[in-house]
N, C-alpha and C positions, 0 to 999 in steps of 0.2 A: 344335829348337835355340831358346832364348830368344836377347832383345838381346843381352847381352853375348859369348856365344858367336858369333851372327853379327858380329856388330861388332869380335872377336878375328880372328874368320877371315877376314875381307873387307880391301879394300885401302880399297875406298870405299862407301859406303852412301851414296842419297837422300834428302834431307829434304824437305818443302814448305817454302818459304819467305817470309815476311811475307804470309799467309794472310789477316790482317785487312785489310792495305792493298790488295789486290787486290780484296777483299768489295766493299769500300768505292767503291774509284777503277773496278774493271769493272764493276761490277753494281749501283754506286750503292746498296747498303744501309746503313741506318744502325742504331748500334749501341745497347744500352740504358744509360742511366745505373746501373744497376746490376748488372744480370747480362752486362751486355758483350756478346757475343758468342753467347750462352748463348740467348737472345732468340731467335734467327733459325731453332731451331725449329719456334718455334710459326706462322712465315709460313711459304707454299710457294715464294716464290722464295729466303728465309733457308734452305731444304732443298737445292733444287736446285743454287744457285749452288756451294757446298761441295762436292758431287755431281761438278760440272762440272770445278771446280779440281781436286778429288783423280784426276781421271779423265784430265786430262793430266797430271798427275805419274804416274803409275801407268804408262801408256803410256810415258816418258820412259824410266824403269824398267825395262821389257819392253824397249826397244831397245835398253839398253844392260848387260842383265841384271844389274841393280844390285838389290839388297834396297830398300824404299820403308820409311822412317820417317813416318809420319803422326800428327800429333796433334790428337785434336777440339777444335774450338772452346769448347768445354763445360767444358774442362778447367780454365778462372778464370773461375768463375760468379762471384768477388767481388772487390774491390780489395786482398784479402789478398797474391795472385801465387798463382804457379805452386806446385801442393805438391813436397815432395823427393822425391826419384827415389831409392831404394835398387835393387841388381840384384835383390835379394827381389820386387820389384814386378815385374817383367818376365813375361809369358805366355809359354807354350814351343809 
């Protein structure tokens, strides 16, 4: 089943939500002037923290057996934005 087919079939789906302000304000990392978020790879608490967040949303998920939408941090390496979403793009 890709996205759109679950997202058809579901009443409600998961997202993480304000993933950077949590980075930020729990785990006090700071972000790079240019690849943003992209950055916190190359540290081990930039790994972990992301780890930790997506691991109680995912739990959230399981209890409430909701599908989890997740998206890496990786995803605006540049001040361009977010790229567009076609349902082509979606993995099954």
């Amino acid at each position: 089943m890709d996205l759109t087919e679950c997202f058809a079939a579901r009443e409600s789906l998961l997202m993480e939500g304000a993933l950077g302000e949590r980075l930020k304000r729990e785990y006090h990392l700071e972000f790079d002037g240019d690849v943003v978020m992209a950055g916190l790879v190359y540290r081990e608490e930039g790994r972990r923290a992301p780890e930790a967040l997506w691991g109680e949303y995912a739990a959230i998920a399981g209890e409430f057996s909701l599908p989890l939408l997740a998206t890496p941090p990786t995803r605006r390496g540049n001040r361009v934005g977010p790229l567009p979403v076609f349902p082509g793009n979606c993995a099954g």
